[in-house]
N, CA, C and O atoms as a Tripos MOL2 file, in Angstrom:
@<TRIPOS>MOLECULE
protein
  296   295    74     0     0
PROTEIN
NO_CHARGES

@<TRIPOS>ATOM
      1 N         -13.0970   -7.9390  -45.6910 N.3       1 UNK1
      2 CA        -13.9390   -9.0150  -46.1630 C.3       1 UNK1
      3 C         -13.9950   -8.9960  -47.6820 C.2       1 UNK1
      4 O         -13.6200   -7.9940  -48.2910 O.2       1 UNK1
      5 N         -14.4430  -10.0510  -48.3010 N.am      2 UNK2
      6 CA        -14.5200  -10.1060  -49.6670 C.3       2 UNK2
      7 C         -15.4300   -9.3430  -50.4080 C.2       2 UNK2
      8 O         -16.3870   -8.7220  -49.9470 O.2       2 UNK2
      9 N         -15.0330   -9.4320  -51.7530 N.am      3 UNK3
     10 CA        -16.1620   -8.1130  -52.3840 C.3       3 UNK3
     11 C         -17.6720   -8.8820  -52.1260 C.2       3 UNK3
     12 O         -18.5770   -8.1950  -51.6530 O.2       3 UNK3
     13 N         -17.8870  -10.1120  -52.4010 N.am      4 UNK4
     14 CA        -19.2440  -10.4610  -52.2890 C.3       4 UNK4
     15 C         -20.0330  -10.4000  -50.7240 C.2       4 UNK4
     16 O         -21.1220  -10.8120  -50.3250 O.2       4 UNK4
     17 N         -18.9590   -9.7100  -50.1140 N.am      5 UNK5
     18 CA        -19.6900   -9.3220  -48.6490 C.3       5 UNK5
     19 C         -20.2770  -10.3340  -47.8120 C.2       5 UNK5
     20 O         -21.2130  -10.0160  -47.0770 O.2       5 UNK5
     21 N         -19.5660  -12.2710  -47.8460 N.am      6 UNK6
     22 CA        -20.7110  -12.8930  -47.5620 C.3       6 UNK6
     23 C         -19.3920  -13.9120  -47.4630 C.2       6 UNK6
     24 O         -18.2440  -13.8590  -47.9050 O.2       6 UNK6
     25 N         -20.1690  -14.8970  -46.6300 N.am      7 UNK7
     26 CA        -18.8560  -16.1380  -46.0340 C.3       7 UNK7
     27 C         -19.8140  -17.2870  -47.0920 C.2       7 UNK7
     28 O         -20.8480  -16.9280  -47.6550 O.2       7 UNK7
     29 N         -19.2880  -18.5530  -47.1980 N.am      8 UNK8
     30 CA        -19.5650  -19.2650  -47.8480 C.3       8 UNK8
     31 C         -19.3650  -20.4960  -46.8990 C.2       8 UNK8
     32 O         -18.5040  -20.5470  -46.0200 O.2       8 UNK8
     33 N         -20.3680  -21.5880  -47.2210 N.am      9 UNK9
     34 CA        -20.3460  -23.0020  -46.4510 C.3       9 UNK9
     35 C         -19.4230  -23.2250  -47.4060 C.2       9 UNK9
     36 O         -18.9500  -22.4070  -48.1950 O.2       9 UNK9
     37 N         -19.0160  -25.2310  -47.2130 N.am     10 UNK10
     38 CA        -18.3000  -25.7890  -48.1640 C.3      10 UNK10
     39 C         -19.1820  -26.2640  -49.3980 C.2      10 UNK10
     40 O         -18.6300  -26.7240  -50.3980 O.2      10 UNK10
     41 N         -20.2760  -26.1690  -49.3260 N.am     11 UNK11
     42 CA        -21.0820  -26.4710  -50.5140 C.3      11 UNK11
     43 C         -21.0910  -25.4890  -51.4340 C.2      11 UNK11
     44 O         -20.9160  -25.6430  -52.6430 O.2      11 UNK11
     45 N         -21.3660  -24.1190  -50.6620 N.am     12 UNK12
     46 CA        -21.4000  -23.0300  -51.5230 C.3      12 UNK12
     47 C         -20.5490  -22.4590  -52.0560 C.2      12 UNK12
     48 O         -20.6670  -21.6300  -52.9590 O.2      12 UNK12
     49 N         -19.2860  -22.9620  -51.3920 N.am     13 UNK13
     50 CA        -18.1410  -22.7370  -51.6470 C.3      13 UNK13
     51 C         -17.6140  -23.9940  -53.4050 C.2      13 UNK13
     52 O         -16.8480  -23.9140  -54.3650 O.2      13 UNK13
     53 N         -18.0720  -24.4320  -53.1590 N.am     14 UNK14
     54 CA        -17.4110  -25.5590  -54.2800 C.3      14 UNK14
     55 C         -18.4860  -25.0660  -55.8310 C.2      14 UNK14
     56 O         -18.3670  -25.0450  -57.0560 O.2      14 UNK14
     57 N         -19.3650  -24.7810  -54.9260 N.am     15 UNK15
     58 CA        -20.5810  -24.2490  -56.5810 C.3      15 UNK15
     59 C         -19.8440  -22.7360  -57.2690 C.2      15 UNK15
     60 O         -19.7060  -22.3500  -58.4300 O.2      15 UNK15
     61 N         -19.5740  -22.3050  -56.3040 N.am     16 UNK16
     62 CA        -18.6240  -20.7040  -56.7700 C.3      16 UNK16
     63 C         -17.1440  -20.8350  -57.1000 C.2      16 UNK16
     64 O         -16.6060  -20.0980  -57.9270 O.2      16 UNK16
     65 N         -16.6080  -21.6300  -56.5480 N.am     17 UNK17
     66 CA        -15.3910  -22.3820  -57.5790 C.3      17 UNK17
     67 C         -15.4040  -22.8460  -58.7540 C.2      17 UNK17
     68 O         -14.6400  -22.4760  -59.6450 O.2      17 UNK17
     69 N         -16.8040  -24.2230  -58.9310 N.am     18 UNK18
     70 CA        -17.0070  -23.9410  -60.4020 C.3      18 UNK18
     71 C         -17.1850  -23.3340  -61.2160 C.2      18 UNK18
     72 O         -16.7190  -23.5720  -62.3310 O.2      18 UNK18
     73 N         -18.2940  -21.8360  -60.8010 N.am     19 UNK19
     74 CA        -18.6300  -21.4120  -60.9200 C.3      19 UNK19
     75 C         -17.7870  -20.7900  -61.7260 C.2      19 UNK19
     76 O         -18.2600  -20.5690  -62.8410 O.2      19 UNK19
     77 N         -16.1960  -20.2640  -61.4680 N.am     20 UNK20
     78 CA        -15.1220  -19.2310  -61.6990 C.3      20 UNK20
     79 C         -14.4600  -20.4080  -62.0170 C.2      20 UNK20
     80 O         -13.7070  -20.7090  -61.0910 O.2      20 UNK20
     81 N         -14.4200  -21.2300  -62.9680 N.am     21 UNK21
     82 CA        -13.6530  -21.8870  -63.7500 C.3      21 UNK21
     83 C         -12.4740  -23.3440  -62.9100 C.2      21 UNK21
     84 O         -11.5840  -24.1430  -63.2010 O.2      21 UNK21
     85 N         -13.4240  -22.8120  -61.6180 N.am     22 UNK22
     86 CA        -12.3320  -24.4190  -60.7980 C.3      22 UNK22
     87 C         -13.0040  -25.4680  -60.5040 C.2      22 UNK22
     88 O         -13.0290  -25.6720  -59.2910 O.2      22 UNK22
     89 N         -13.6390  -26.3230  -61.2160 N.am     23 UNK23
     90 CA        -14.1610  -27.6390  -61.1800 C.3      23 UNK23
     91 C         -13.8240  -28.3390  -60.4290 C.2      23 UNK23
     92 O         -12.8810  -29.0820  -60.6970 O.2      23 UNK23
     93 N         -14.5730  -28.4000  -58.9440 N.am     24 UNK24
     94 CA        -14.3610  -29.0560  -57.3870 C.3      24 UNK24
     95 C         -15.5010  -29.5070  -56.8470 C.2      24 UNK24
     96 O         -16.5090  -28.8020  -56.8380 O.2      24 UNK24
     97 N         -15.4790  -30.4960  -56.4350 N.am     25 UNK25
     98 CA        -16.7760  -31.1580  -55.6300 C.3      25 UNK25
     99 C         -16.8590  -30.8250  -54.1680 C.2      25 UNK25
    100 O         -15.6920  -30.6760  -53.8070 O.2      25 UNK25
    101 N         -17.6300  -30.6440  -53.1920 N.am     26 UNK26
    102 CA        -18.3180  -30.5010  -52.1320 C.3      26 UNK26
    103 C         -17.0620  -31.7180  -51.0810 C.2      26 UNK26
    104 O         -16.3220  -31.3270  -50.1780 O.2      26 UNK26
    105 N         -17.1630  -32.8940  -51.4910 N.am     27 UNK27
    106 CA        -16.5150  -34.0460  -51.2970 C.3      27 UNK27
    107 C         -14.7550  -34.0040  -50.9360 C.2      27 UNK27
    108 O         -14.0200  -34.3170  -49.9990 O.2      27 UNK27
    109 N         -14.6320  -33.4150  -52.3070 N.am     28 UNK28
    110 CA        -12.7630  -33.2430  -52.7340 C.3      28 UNK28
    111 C         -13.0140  -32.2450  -51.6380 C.2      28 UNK28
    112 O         -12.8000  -32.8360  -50.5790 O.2      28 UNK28
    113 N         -13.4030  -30.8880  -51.3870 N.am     29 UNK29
    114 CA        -13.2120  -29.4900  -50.6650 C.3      29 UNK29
    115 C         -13.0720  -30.3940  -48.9920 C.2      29 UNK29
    116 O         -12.0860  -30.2290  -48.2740 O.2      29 UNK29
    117 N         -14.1170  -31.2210  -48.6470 N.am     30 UNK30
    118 CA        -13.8700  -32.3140  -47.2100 C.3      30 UNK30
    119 C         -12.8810  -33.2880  -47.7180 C.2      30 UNK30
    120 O         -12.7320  -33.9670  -46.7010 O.2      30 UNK30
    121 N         -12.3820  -33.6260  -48.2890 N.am     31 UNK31
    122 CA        -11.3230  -34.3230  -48.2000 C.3      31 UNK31
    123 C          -9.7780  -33.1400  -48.5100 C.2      31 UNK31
    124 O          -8.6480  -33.6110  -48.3760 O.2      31 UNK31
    125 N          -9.8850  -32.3400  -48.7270 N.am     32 UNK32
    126 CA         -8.4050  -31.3390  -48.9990 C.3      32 UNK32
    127 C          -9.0300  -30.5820  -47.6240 C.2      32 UNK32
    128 O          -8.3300  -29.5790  -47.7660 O.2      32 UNK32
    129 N          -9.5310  -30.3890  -46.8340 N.am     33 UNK33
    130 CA         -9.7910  -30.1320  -45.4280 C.3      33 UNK33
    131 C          -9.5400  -31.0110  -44.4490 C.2      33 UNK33
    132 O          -8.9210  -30.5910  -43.4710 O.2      33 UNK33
    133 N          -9.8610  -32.0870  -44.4800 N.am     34 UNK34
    134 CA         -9.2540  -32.4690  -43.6400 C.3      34 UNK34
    135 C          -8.3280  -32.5360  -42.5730 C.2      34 UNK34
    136 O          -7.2820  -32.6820  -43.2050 O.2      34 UNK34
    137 N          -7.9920  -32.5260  -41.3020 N.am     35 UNK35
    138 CA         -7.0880  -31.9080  -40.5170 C.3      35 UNK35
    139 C          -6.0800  -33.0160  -41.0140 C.2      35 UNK35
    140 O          -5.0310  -32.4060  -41.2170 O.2      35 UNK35
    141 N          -5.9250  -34.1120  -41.2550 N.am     36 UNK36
    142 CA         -4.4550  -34.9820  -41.2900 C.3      36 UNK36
    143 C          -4.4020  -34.1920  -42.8200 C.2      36 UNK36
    144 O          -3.2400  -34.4430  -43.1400 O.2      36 UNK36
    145 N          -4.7300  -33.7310  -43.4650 N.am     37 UNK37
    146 CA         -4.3340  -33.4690  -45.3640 C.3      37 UNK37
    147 C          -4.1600  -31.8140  -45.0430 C.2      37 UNK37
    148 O          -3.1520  -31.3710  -45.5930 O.2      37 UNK37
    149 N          -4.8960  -30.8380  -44.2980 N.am     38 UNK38
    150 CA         -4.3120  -29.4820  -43.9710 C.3      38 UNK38
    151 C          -4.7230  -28.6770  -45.9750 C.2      38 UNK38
    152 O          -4.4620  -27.5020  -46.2350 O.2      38 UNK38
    153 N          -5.1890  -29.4040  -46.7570 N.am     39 UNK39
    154 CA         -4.6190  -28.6510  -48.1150 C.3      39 UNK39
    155 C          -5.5440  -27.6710  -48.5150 C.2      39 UNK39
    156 O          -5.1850  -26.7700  -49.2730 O.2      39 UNK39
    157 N          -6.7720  -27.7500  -48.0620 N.am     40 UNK40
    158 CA         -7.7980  -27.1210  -48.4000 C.3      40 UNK40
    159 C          -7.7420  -25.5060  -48.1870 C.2      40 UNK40
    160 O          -6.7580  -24.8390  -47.8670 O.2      40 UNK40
    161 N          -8.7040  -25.1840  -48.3790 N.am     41 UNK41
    162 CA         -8.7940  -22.8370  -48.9430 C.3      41 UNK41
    163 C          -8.6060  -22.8220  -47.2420 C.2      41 UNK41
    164 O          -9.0660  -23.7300  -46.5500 O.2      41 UNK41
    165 N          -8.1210  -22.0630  -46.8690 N.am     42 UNK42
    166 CA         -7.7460  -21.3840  -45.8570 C.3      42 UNK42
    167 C          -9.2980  -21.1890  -45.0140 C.2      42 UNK42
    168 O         -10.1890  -21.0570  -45.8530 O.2      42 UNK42
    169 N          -9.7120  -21.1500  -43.8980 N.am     43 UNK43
    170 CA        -11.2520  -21.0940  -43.6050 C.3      43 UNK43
    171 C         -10.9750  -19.4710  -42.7670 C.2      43 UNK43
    172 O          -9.9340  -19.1390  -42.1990 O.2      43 UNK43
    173 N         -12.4560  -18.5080  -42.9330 N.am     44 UNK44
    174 CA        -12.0050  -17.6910  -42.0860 C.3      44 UNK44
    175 C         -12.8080  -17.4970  -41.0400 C.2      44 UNK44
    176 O         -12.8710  -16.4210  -40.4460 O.2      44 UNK44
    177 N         -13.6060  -18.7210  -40.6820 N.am     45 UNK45
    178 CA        -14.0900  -18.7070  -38.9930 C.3      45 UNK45
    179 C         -15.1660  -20.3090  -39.1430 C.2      45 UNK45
    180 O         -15.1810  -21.2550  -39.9300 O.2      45 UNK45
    181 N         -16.0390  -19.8780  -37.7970 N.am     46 UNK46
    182 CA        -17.2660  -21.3130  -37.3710 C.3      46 UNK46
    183 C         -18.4620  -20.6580  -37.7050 C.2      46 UNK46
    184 O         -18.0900  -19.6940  -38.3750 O.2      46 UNK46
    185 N         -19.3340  -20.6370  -37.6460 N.am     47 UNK47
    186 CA        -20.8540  -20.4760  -37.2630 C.3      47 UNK47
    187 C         -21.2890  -21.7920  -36.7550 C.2      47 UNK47
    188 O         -21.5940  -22.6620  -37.5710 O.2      47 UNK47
    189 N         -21.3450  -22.0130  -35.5340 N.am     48 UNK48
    190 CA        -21.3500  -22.9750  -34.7150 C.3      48 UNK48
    191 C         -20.6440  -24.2660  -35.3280 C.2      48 UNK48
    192 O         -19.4800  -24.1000  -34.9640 O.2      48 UNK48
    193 N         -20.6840  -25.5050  -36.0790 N.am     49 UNK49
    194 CA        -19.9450  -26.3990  -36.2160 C.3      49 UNK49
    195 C         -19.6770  -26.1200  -37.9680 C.2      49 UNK49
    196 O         -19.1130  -26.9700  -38.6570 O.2      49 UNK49
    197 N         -20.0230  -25.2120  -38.3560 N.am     50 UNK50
    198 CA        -19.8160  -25.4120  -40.3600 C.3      50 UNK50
    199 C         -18.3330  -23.9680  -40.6590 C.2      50 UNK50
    200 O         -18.2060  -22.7750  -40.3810 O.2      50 UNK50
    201 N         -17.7270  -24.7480  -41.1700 N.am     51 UNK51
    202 CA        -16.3170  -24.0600  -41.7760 C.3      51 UNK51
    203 C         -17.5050  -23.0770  -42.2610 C.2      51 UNK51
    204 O         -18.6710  -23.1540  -42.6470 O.2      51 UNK51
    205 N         -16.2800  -21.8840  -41.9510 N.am     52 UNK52
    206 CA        -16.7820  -20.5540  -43.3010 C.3      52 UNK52
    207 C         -15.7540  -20.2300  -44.0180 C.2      52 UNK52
    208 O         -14.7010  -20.1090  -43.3930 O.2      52 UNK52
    209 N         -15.7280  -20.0440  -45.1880 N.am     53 UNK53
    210 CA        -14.8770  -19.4910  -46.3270 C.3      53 UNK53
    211 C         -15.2820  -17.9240  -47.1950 C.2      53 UNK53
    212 O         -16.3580  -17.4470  -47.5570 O.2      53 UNK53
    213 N         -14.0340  -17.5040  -47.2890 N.am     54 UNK54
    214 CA        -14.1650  -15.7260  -47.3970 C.3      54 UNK54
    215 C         -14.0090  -16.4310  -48.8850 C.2      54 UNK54
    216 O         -13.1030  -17.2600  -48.9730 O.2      54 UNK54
    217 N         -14.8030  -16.1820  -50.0570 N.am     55 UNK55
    218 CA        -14.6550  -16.5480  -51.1880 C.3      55 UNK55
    219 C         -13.3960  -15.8530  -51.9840 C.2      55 UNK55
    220 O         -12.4600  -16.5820  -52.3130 O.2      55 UNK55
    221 N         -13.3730  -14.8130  -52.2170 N.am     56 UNK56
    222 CA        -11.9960  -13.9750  -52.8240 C.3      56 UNK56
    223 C         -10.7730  -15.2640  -52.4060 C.2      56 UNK56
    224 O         -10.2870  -15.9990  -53.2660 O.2      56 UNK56
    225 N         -10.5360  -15.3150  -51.4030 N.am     57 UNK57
    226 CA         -9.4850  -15.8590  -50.6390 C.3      57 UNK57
    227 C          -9.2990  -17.3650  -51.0150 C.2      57 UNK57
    228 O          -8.2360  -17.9490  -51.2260 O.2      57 UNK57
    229 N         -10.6350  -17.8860  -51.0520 N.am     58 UNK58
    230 CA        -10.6130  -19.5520  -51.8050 C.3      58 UNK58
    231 C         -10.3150  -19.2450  -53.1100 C.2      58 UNK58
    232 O          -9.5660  -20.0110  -53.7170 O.2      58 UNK58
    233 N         -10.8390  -18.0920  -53.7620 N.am     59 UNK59
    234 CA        -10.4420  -18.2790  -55.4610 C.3      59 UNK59
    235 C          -8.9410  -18.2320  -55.6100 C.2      59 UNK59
    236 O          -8.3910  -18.8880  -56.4950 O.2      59 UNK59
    237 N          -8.1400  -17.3380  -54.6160 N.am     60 UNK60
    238 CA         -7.0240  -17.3450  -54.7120 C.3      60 UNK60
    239 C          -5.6990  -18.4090  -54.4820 C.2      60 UNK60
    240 O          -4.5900  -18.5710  -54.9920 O.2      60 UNK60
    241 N          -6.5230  -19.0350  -53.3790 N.am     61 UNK61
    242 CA         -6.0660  -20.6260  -52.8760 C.3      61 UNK61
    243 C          -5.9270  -21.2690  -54.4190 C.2      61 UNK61
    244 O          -4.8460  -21.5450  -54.9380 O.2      61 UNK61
    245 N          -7.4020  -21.4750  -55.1260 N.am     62 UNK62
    246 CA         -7.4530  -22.2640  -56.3880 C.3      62 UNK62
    247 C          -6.7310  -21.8220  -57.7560 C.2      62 UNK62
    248 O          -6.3810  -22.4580  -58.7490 O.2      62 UNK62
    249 N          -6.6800  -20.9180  -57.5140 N.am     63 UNK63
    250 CA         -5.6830  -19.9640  -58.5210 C.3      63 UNK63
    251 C          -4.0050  -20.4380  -58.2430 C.2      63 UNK63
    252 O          -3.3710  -20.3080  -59.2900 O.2      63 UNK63
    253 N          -3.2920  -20.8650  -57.2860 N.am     64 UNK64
    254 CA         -1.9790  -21.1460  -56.9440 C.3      64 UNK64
    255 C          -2.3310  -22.6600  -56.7280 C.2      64 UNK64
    256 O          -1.3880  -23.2650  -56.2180 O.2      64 UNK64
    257 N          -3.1650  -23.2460  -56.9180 N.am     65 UNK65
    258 CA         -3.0700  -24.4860  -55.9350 C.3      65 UNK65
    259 C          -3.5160  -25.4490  -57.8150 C.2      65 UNK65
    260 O          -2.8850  -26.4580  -58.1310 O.2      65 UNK65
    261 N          -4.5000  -24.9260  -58.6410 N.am     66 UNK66
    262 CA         -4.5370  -25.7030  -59.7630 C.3      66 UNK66
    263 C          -3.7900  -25.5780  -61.5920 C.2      66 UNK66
    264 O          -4.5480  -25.0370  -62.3970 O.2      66 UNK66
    265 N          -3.0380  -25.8390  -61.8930 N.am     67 UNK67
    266 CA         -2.9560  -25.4270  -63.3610 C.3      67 UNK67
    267 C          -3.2980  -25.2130  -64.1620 C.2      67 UNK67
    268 O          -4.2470  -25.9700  -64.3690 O.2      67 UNK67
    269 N          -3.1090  -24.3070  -65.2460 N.am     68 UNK68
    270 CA         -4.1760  -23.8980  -66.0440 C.3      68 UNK68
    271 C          -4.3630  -24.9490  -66.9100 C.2      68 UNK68
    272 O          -5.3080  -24.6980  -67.6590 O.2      68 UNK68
    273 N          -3.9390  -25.8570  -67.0930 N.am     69 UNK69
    274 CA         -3.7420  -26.3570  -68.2090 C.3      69 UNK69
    275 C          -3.7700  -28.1390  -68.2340 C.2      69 UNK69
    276 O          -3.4930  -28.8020  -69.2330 O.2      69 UNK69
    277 N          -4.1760  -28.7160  -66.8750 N.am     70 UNK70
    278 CA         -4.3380  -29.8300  -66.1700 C.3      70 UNK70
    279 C          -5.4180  -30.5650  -66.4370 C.2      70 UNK70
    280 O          -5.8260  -31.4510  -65.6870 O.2      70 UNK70
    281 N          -6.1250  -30.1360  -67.8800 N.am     71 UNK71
    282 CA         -6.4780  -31.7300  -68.1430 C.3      71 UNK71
    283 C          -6.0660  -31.9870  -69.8670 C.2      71 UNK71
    284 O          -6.5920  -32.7890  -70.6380 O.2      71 UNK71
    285 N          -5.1840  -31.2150  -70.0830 N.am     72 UNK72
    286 CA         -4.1240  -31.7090  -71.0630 C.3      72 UNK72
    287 C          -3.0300  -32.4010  -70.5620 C.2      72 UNK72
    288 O          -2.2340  -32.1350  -69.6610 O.2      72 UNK72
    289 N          -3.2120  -33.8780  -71.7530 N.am     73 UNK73
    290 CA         -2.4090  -34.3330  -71.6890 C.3      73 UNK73
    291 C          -1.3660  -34.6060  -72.5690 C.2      73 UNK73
    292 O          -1.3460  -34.3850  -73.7800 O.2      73 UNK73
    293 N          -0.2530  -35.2440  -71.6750 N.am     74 UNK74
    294 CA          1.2940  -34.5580  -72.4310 C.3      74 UNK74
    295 C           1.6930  -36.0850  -72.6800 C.2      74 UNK74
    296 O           2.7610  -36.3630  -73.2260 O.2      74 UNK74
@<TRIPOS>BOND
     1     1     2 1
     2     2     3 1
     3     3     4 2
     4     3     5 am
     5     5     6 1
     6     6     7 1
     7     7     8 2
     8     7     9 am
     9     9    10 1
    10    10    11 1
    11    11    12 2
    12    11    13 am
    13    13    14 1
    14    14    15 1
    15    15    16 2
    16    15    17 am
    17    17    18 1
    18    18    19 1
    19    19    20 2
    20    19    21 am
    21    21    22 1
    22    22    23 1
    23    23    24 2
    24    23    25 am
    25    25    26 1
    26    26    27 1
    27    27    28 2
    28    27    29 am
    29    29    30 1
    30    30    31 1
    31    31    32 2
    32    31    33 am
    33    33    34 1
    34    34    35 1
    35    35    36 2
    36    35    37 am
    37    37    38 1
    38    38    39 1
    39    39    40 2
    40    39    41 am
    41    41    42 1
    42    42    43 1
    43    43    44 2
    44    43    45 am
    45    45    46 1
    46    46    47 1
    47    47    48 2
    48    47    49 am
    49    49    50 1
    50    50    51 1
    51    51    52 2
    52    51    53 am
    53    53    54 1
    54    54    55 1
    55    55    56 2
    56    55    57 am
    57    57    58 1
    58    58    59 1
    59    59    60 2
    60    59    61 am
    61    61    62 1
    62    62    63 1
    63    63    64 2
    64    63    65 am
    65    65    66 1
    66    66    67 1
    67    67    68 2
    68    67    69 am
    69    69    70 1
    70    70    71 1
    71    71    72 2
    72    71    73 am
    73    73    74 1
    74    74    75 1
    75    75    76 2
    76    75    77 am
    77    77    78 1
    78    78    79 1
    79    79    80 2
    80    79    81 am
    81    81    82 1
    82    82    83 1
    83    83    84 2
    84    83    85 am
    85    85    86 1
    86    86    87 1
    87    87    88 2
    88    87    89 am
    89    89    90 1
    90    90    91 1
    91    91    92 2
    92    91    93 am
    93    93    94 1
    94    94    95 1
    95    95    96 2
    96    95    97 am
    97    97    98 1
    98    98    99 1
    99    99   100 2
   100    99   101 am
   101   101   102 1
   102   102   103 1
   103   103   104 2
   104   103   105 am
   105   105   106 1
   106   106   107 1
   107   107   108 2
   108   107   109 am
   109   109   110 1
   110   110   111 1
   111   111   112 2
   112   111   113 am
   113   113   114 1
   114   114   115 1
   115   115   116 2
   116   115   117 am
   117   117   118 1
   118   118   119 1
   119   119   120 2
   120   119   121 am
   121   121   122 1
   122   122   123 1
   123   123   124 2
   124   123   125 am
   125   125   126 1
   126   126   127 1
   127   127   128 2
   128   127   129 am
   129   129   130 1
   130   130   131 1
   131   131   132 2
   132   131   133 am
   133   133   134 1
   134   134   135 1
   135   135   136 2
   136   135   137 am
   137   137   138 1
   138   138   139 1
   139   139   140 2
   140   139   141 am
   141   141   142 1
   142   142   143 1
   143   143   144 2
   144   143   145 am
   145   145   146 1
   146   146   147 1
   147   147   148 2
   148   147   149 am
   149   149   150 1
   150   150   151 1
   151   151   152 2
   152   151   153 am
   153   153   154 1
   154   154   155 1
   155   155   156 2
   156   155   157 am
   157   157   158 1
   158   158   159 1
   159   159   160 2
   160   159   161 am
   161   161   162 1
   162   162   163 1
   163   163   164 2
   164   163   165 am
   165   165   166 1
   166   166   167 1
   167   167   168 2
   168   167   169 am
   169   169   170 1
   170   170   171 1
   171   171   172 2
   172   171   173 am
   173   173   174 1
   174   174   175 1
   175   175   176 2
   176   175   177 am
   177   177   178 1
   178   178   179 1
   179   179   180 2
   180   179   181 am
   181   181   182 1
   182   182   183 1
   183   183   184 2
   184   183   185 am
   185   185   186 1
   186   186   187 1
   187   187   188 2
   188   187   189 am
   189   189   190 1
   190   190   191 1
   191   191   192 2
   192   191   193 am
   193   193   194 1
   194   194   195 1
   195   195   196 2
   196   195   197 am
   197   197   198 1
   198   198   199 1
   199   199   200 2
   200   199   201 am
   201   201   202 1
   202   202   203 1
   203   203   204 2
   204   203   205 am
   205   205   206 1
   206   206   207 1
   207   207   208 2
   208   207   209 am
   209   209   210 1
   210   210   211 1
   211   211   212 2
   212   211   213 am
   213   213   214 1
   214   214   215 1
   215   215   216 2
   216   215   217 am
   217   217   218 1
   218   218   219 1
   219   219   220 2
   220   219   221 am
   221   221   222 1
   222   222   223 1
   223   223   224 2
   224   223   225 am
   225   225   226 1
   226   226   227 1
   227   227   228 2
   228   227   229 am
   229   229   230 1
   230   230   231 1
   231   231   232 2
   232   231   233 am
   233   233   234 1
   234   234   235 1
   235   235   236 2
   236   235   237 am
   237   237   238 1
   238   238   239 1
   239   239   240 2
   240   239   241 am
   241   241   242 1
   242   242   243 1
   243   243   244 2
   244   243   245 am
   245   245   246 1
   246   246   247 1
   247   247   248 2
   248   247   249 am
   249   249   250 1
   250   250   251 1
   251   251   252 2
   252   251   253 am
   253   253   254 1
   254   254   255 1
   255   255   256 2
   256   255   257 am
   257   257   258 1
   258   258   259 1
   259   259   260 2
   260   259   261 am
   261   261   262 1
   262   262   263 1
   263   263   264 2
   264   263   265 am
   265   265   266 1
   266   266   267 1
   267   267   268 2
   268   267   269 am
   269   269   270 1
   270   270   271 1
   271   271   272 2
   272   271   273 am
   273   273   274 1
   274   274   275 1
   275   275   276 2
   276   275   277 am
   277   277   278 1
   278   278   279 1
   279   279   280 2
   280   279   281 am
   281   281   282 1
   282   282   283 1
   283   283   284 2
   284   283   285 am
   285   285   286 1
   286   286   287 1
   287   287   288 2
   288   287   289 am
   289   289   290 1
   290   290   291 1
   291   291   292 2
   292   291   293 am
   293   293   294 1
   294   294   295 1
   295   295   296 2
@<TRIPOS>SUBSTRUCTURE
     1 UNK1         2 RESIDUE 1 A UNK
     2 UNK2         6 RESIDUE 1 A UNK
     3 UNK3        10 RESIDUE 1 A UNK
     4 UNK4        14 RESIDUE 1 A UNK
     5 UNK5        18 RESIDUE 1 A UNK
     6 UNK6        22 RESIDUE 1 A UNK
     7 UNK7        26 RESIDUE 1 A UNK
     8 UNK8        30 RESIDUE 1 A UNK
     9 UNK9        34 RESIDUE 1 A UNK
    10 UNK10       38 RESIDUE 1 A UNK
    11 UNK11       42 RESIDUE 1 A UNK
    12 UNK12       46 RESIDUE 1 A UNK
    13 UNK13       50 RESIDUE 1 A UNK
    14 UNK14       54 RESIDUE 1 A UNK
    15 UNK15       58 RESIDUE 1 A UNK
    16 UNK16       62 RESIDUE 1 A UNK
    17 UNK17       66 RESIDUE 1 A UNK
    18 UNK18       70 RESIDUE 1 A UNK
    19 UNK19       74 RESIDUE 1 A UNK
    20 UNK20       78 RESIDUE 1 A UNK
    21 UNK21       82 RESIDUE 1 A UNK
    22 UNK22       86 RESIDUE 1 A UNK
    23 UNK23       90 RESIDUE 1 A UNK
    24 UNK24       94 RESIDUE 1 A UNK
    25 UNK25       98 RESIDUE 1 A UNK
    26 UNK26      102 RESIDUE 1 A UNK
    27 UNK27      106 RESIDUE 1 A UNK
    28 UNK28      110 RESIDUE 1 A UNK
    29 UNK29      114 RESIDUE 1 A UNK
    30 UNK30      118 RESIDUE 1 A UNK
    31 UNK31      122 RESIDUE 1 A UNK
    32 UNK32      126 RESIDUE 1 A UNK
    33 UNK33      130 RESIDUE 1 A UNK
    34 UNK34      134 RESIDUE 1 A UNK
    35 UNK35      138 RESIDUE 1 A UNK
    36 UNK36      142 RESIDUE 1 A UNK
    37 UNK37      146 RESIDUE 1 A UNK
    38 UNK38      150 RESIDUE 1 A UNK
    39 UNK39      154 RESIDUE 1 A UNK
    40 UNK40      158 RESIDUE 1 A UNK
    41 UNK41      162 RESIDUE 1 A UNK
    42 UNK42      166 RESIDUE 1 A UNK
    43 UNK43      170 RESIDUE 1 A UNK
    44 UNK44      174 RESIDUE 1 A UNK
    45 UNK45      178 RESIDUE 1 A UNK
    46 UNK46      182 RESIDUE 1 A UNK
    47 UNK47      186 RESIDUE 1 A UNK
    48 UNK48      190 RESIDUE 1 A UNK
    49 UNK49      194 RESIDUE 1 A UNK
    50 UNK50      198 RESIDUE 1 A UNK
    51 UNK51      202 RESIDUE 1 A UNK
    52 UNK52      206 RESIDUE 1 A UNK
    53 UNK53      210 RESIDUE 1 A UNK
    54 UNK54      214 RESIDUE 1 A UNK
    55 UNK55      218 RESIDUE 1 A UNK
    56 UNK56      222 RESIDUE 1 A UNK
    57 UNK57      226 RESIDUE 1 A UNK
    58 UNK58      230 RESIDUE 1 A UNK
    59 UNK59      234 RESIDUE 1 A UNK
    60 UNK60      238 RESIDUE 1 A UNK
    61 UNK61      242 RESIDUE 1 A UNK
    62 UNK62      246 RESIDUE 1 A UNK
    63 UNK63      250 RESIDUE 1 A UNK
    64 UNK64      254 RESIDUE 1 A UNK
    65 UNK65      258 RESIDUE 1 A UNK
    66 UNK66      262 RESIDUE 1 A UNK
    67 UNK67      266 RESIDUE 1 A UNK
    68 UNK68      270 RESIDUE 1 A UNK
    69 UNK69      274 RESIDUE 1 A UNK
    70 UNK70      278 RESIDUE 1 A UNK
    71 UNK71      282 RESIDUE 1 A UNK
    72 UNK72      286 RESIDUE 1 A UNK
    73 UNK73      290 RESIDUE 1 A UNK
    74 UNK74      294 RESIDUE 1 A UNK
């Protein structure tokens, strides 16, 4: 499990992304989830109907998935 010892909803999940420098909405995280789009952080279980996310594992998703350097423009 992750160092913060703790699963994350998708809300809490998107505040701790910003949090660590990945500027994501609650919204975008349900829409890159989506089952037809598949793009979203990897989930690592239910608590009855709410995705859970192992945070380490989403930072790492956002780490390969955004550029560092993506809101310069060229």
């Amino acid at each position: 499990m992750s160092s913060t010892e703790r699963y994350l909803t998708r809300g809490e999940l998107a505040e701790f992304l910003t949090k660590h420098g990945f500027p994501i909405s609650k919204s975008t995280l349900d829409k890159l989830a989506m089952p037809g789009r598949a793009e979203g952080p990897p989930h690592a279980g239910y608590w009855g109907t709410r995705v859970l996310y192992d945070p380490d594992h989403a930072l790492s998703w956002a780490r390969k998935r955004f550029r560092a350097n993506w809101r310069v423009s060229t």
